[in-house]
Structure formats: structure tokens, C-alpha cells
C-alpha positions, 0 to 999 in steps of 0.5 A, a space after each residue: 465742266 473741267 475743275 482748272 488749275 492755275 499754273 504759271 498765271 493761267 487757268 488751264 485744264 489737264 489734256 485729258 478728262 481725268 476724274 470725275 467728282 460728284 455732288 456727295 448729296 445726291 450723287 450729280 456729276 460736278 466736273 472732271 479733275 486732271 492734271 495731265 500735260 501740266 510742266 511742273 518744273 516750269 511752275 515751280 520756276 515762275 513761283 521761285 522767279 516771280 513770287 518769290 521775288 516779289 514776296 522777298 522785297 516785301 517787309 512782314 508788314 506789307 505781307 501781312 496787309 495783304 492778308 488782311 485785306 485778301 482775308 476782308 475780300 473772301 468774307 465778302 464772297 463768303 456765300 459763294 463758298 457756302 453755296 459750292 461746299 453744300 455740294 460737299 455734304 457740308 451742313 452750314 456748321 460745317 461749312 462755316 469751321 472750313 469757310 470762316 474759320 479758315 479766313 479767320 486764321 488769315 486774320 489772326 496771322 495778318 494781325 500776330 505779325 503786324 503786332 509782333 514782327 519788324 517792319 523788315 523783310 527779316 526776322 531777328 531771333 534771341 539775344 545777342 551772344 558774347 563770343 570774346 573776351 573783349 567784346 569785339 566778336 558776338 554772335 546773333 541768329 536771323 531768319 531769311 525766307 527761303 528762297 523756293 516754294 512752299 508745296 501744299 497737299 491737303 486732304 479732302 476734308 477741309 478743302 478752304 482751311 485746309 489750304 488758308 491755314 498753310 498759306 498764311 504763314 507761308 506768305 507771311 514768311 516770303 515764300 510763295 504757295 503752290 496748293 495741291 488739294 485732294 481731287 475729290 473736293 478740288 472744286 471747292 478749292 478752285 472756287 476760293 483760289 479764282 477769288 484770291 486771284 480775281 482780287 488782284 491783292 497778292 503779287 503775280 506768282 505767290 500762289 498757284 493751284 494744282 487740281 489733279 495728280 502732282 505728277 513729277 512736282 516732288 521730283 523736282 522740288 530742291 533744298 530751298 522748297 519746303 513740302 507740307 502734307 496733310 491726309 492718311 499716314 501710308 500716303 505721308 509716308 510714301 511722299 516723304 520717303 521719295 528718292 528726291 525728298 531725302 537727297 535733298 534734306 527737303 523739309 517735310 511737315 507732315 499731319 496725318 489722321 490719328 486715333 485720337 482720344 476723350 478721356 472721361 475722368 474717374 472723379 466724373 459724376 454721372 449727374 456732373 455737369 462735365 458728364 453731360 459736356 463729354 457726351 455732348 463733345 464726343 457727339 459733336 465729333 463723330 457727327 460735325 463734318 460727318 466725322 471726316 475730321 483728323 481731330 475726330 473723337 476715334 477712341 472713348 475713353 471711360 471708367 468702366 463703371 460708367 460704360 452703360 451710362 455713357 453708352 446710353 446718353 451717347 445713343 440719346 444723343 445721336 438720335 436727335 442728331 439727323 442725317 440728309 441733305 444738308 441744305 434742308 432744315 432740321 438736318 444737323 449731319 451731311 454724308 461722306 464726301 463720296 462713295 469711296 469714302 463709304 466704302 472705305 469707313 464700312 471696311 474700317 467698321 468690319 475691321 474693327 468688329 473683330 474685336 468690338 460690336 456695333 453697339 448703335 448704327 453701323 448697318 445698312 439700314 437707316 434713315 435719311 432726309 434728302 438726297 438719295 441714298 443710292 447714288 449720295 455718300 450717306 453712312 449712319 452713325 456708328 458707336 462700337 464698345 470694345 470691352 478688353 481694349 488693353 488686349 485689342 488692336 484694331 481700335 488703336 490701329 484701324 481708323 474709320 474716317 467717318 461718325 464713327 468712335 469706340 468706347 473702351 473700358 478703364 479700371 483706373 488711371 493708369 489704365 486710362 493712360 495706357 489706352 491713350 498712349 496706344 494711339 502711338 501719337 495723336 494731333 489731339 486728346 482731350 480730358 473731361 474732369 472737375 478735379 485738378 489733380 485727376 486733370 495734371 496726373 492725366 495731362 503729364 502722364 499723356 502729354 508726350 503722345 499728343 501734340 495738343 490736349 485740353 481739360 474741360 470743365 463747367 469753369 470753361 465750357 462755356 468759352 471752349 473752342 472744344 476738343 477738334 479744333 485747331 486754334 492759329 497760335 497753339 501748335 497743330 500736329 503730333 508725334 507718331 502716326 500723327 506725322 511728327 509734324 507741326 502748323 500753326 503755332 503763331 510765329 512757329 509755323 511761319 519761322 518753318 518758312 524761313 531759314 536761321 543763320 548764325 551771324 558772327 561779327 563786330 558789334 557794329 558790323 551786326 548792328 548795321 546788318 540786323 538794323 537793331 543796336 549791340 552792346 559794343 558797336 560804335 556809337 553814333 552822337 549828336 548835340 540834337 536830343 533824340 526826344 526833339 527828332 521824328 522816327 526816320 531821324 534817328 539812327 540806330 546805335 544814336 547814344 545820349 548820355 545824360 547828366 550826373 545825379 548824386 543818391 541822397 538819403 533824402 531821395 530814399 525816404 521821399 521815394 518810400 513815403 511816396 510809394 510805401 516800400 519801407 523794406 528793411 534795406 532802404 530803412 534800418 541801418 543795422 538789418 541792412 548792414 547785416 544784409 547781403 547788401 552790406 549797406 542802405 541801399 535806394 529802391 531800385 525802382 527809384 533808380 529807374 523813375 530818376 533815370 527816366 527824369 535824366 534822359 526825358 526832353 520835357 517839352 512837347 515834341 515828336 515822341 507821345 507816349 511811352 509804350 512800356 519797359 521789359 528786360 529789366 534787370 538790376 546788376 548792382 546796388 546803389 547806395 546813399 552817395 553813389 552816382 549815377 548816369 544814364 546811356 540812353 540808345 537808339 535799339 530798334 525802329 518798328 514803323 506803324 501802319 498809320 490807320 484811317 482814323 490816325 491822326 499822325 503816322 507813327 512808329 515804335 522806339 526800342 531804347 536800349 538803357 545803361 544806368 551806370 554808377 561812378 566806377 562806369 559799373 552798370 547798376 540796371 539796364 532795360 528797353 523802353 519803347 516809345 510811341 514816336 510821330 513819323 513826318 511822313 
């Protein structure tokens, strides 16, 4: 069978056979895979005309509904995926980091923006910043979606994350997908897109699917495009050094392949407990997806005087580890995703031999159950030992993309730093330890080789997502030979998507081109409290001043039996003229509980609860005598999704607060939010 593209609405196959995939079991033709006679110009027009359109006159909340529910419909077609990625060598473990972790990530993204973002079709970053004297001339930044594609390739190992977790932000953000997956695993991919299209839920043109050559597609991508890479360095960089690419300034995200580490820690027992969890996480990455991770375990970092011990449990372990047909019971490591691949990994595995010896695995002769190990893409696990690592270079240079990790030798941790930072730039490294200081001397001393590190002890062990797994809110990527890149992130990856455009203006102008309230813009009045009005009533910029109170002694000494802050400065007279005070002065959080019983409505009406407070700061003391009066204004509107079991549709009011005192000094100001009914 032909393996489709799906190309400006339609599924279409290249115009000749292309290449041929096979079953990584037993070695069975799966389909041809071509790209040829595909117009790439004209699919990157339908994305930029028809999904970008579309996506852009979507808000961040209706973007991330979609996701939710495109992220429910493929849990609920989980099995086919399942079936399809056994053909892969997949064991079910495996499948389910690539199948449900990549859906997961869906969720995760769907519900960060649905929690965290406005419900508006742009983003408005950090404080407003004063640019006059006056005040009539501030700055702010905001971000828009670019107005082009989003180039995916991803590499064959994680053929449904590797395109989920790219796509989500890209789509979060407004800008549409075109995924182009490693041919050798592209039916996987095509199976999980025919769902994503099927389903109907994303707009016509948000994602097209290239299986087969990219063609002339980098050629014609402009400077509103973004291109993500993921796979081997010497293809990274050759795609990112393209004529086009630099001429263009197009964005390039690149995370490549590394030669990451696992550092055992010095203090480590060999009876510890976090002796046994390294050797149960170094196994556990030479073998999950038969070593064909990014995040892999390539380099074993050990104190010297435990390299016998560590070399021996690691064995045990991997004996217990079998290796064959995936879909038969009992069988916990699949083969390689093809015969190039073995090929490729017994290459790296001689190159790396001129400076190490195989200390376990690595030959031709092994065993397996299942499958067929002539025409399968079986390779056995392999350990090797290099005993001068500070003097070899192949280990910290050639990477053997399979079960394949080398043992190194440290004297101390200095050493042990040395040999990690070898790798010239890691996604990911990872320290085994139960002393803190060993953990911080390791972490701050490695830190800037690697785009993520974790410390794992029995405290955590337990909770751990453990050393090769990528988590949606914590940064994917690294510097170096790891691409210089970053995914994932939460918000970081999808602002990637999005371009930050300092905005200069009046404070009203900005007010009215951000929808959110600046100091300084003219106020808006009505004799209506804004506590008696339903959300799409309010303006923003709508200001109530309240009332004037007068701070008594009386109301300090109640507020400090009542809350049991006796400090010196509300109390003793003489301290608290010799203070920086110079005099008796209220609680400050007296202040605040007076003004919220100044600008409160106490009857029932639209607002519902309060949904807390931030940004508090206290500028100016009060004392015994001073007045104070409340500026009570309308900052920001956030509507909420109303959910099945809702009874009211709500949404969220951020209310800019100014306590002033009787010279118009301002003595505090914060945001409150308010859980607010909608009419709708």
C-alpha cells in the first residue's frame, strides 16, 4: 500500500513508489512512502490562507478547546495506534510513552492555556513601562501569531509524540502545522493524522501531513514561517545552514541526539537504595524503545571504585531484560526500527571500540523470541567500559542510536563534571545521590551543559518520571550538539509561535488596543456600582472611587486583638518613633481588609466570590489620623468556558486597586479578581 500525504485538503500519494517501509518484527513490507509531484509552494499557501486564517480569528481559549477534545477523540482511537506502532518494534511500554504520553501532552497544553491565558486571540507580556515623565507616553509588549507555517520534521523514534508535542503549541499559538515525519516510521504518523482529520475538530488547513522527501519546502518557507527540527546533528545542521533559511532569519528549533550522562554520586553506597534506582534507570534507558531515545542513557558516569560493582548489577539486570517480538508475552525490549538502523548502531559500536571493550552484548550472536532475526532489525544490548574517559574521544562523540551505554570511570567530582561536560551539550543529565551538598556541587557545576537535569533520590523515586522523559511545562532541548534549542516549556514554547512587538502609546490608547486597564488612561464612570453589573457590562478602564475613612487608634488595637499582630510599630510609641516609621502606624493588611469593606456592594448580585489578590505592595505608611480612599477599576475580563455541571456562565475580573491617603499619595496598590456571572 501507498503510505499518503495529506496536502491541501486531500490524501494524495507521490507519483512514483518512493521507498519501501518494513514491519521491524519480522522484516514484512508495510508500504511505499514518496513525496514526488507533491506543489509544496501551494501547500504552504492553503496553510497561511486557510488555516492560518482561521486559527487567528480564534481566541486562546477556543484553540485550546479544540485540543481538548482532538486530544479525548484520539484516547478513544488509542488501540488503533497501538496496533500500527507494534509494527514498529514497539513493546506496549514503549508505545504508550509515544501514543498516551503524546496525547497527554495535548491535554496538558489544552488545560495550561485554558487556566493561564486570556480569552483573546493575543497575549499581553509584563508590566506596563513608563516612558514619560508625565505619564502620557508608556510602553508595553504583546504577542501576535505569526502570520505563516509551522514546519514540523521529526525523527523516527517517536513517530505520535514526536509530531503532538510540536503541534500543540503551534495551534495553541495560531499558526498552523505542516508535520513531516522520518519515512521510516511515517505510517505511524499517517495513521494518527487520517484520525485528526476524520474528527473534523481542527479548521480546514491547520495541519497537513508530508510523508516522504521535503522537496523544495525549505526553499520556499519566508520570515513569517517557523521550521522545528528534531533527529541527528549533521541533518540539523545541514537544514538549518540552507541559503533560504538565513536569508530569511527563519526561525530554526533545533533538538538533536546527545550523548547524554547519569552521574552515580560519590557519597553512593553500593547497598543504598539510590544504588539500585541508577541501576534500574541506566537499564531502563538502554532498553525502552530499544535505546532509540534522544534522551538515552549514552554515557555512565561512576566513581571508579564502584565500576566493578556497577558493571555487575547492570549485567544482572539486562539478563532479565528479554529481547523479540514485542506482542508476545514476557518480552520487555523490541528491535530497532530497521535494518539500517542496525547497521548504523553496529558501526557506532566499532567506533567506539577503539577506545572501549564491549563488556556485555555487542556481537552477533544472541538470542531472541520471536521474529525473525534475518529479515527483523534485532540488536542485543550492549554495555561497554572505557577506563581513561578523560583521554578518549570516541564516548564523548560517536553515538550509537540503540541499548547501547558506556561506563566511565571518575577519581572525584571534579573529574565527574569534566566527563559530563565532554558531551558538548546534552537535552539531559541526570545525578543518582542522597547528599544535597554532592546533588548542588554536581548540578551548578553542569548545569550549563545541559537543557534539563534531575537529582533522584528514594525521597522521589518513587513520584519520578525518571531521567528520559520530557515533561510539557519544563523546557526540551539543550545547548551544543543538543541543537541549541528549546520545546515544550508551558508558555515558552507556544510564545515560539508568536511574534513580541513593543506597543508605545497614551495610556488609554494602549488601554483600548490591549483590552487591559494602564495607570493614566482616562477613566470610564457610572453611578451603577460595578459589583451590581454582569461581566459583559463592565468596561474596562470603569473606575469607582469609594468613600473616605478616617484611621483611628481604635481601629489598630481592635485589628491586633483580632489578628494577634502586636508588632512594635502598631504598639509602643517611643519604638516606633525611633523606627523608620517615625510614628504609629496601622497594619498594613488593615488597610486592605478596610478597603475591601469600602468598595464591596454587600448585597447579592453578579459577582460570587472573590478569586484572590497578587501584586500587593505597600508604598506609603498610614498612621493614626490619615485618610484613606479607594480607586476601585476595571483591569482585565477573562470569559470562562461554562462546563456541563455549571450552573451559571461565569468569568474572571481583574480589578486594579489604589488606596490613596489625604495628600492623593498612593499607600497600597494590588489586583483582585472576582469570579463574576455572565448573562449569557
Amino acid at each position: 500500500m501507498n503510505i499518503q500525504s495529506y496536502i491541501s485538503g486531500e490524501w494524495v500519494s507521490g507519483a512514483d513508489s518512493g521507498v519501501e517501509v518494513f514491519n521491524a518484527v519480522n522484516g514484512q513490507v508495510i508500504g511505499n512512502v514518496s513525496s514526488s509531484g507533491i506543489d509544496f509552494g501551494q501547500s504552504l499557501s492553503y496553510a497561511r490562507e486557510q488555516g492560518g486564517h482561521s486559527l487567528r480569528a480564534m481566541s486562546f481559549h477556543d484553540r485550546a478547546n479544540c485540543l481538548k477534545a482532538l486530544a479525548q477523540h484520539l484516547m478513544s482511537q488509542k488501540e488503533k495506534f497501538y496496533e500500527v506502532s507494534a509494527w514498529t518494534g514497539a513493546t506496549r511500554v514503549d508505545s504508550w510513552i509515544d501514543i498516551e504520553g503524546g496525547i497527554g501532552t495535548l491535554f496538558t497544553y489544552s488545560s495550561l492555556v485554558r487556566r493561564e491565558f486570556p480569552n483573546e486571540s493575543f497575549l499581553v507580556e509584563g508590566e506596563p513601562q513608563p516612558l514619560s515623565k508625565g505619564g502620557t507616553f508608556i510602553g508595553r509588549h504583546i504577542l501576535v501569531p505569526k502570520e505563516g507555517v509551522a514546519v514540523h520534521i521529526n525523527a523516527f523514534n517517536f513517530p505520535c509524540w514526536g509530531m503532538l508535542e510540536k503541534i500543540a503549541p503551534s495551534l495553541l499559538a495560531g499558526v498552523p502545522v505542516i508535520v513531516k515525519p522520518a519515512t521510516v516510521s511515517a505510517y505511524l504518523t499517517e495513521v494518527m493524522v487520517r484520525e485528526i482529520i476524520s474528527s473534523g475538530i481542527l479548521p480546514a488547513g491547520a495541519i497537513q501531513l508530508i510523508c516522504g522527501s521535503t522537496g523544495d519546502l525549505l526553499d520556499k518557507v519566508n520570515e513569517q514561517d517557523v521550521v522545528t527540527f528534531t533527529g541527528s546533528a549533521y541533518t540539523g545542521r545541514k537544514l538549518k545552514s540552507l541559503p533560504n533559511i538565513i536569508n530569511n532569519s527563519i526561525p530554526f528549533n533545533m533538538e538533536a541526539d546527545s550523548l547524554n550522562c547519569c552521574i552515580l554520586g560519590e557519597t553512593v553506597d553500593t547497598a543504598s537504595a539510590e544504588f539500585d534506582l541508577f541501576i534500574k534507570e541506566v537499564a531502563r534507558e538502554m532498553t525502552v524503545k530499544a535505546g532509540q531515545k534522544c534522551t538515552a542513557i549514552r554515557r555512565t558516569i561512576v566513581p571508579r571504585s564502584k565500576v566493578d560493582a556497577v558493571s555487575e548489577a547492570l549485567k544482572t539486570r539486562l539478563d532479565k531484560i528479554s529481547l523479540g517480538d514485542p506482542s508476545i508475552e514476557g518480552v520487555k525490549m523490541g528491535p530497532l526500527v530497521g535494518r539500517a538502523q542496525v547497521q548504523d548502531v553496529r558501526d557506532n559500536v566499532e567506533s567506539l571500540s577503539k577506545s572501549c571493550e564491549i563488556i556485555y552484548g555487542g556481537g552477533n550472536d544472541f538470542e531472541i523470541t520471536g521474529g525473525d532475526s534475518e529479515t527483523g532489525a534485532f540488536f542485543p544490548k550492549t554495555l561497554l567500559y572505557c577506563d581513561k574517559p578523560l583521554d578518549a574521544e570516541e564516548p564523548h562523540a560517536v553515538e550509537a542510536f540503540g541499548p547501547v551505554s558506556t561506563i566511565m570511570p571518575y577519581e572525584n567530582l571534579d573529574e565527574a563534571m569534566a566527563l559530563a561536560k565532554l558531551g558538548r551539550g546534552s537535552l539531559v543529565g541526570s545525578i543518582f545521590t542522597a547528599d544535597n551538598s554532592e546533588a548542588k556541587e554536581l548540578i551548578l557545576g553542569t548545569a550549563a551543559y545541559h537543557g534539563r537535569m534531575l537529582v533522584i533520590n528514594k525521597d522521589c523515586a518513587g513520584e519520578s518520571t525518571g531521567h528520559g522523559s520530557p515533561m510539557p511545562t519544563l523546557v526540551h532541548g539543550g545547548p551544543g550538539r543538543a541543537g541549541g534549542g528549546e520545546e515544550l516549556g508551558g508558555e515558552r514554547a507556544i510564545k515560539h509561535y508568536m511574534q513580541r512587538t513593543a506597543i508605545q502609546a497614551s495610556p488609554t490608547t494602549l488601554m483600548a488596543i490591549t483590552n487591559e486597564f494602564h495607570p493614566g488612561a482616562d477613566p470610564i464612570t457610572d453611578i451603577v456600582h460595578p459589583f451590581r453589573k454582569y461581566l459583559e457590562e463592565l468596561q474596562i478602564g470603569e473606575t469607582y472611587t469609594t468613600y473616605r475613612r478616617t484611621v483611628t487608634e481604635a481601629d489598630i488595637v481592635n485589628f491586633g486583638c483580632l489578628s494577634g499582630d502586636h508588632f512594635y510599630a502598631h504598639f509602643d510609641e517611643i519604638a516606633a518613633k525611633d523606627s523608620f516609621f517615625g510614628k504609629r502606624v496601622a497594619h498594613g493588611y488593615f488597610i486592605i481588609s478596610a478597603a475591601a469593606g469600602m468598595f464591596v456592594d454587600p448585597a447579592p448580585g453578579p459577582v460570587i466570590a472573590n478569586y484572590g489578590l497578587e501584586n500587593l505592595r505597600f508604598i506609603e505608611p498610614v498612621g493614626i489620623g490619615d485618610t484613606i480612599q479607594v480607586h476601585l477599576t476595571v483591569k482585565q475580563k477573562i470569559s470562562k468556558d461554562k462546563r456541563s455541571d455549571d450552573e451559571k456562565a461565569t468569568g474572571v475580573v481583574r480589578w486594579a486597586v489604589e488606596i490613596r491617603n489625604q495628600d492623593e499619595k498612593a499607600v497600597a496598590v494590588y489586583d483582585v479578581m472576582t469570579l463574576v456571572e455572565r448573562k449569557e
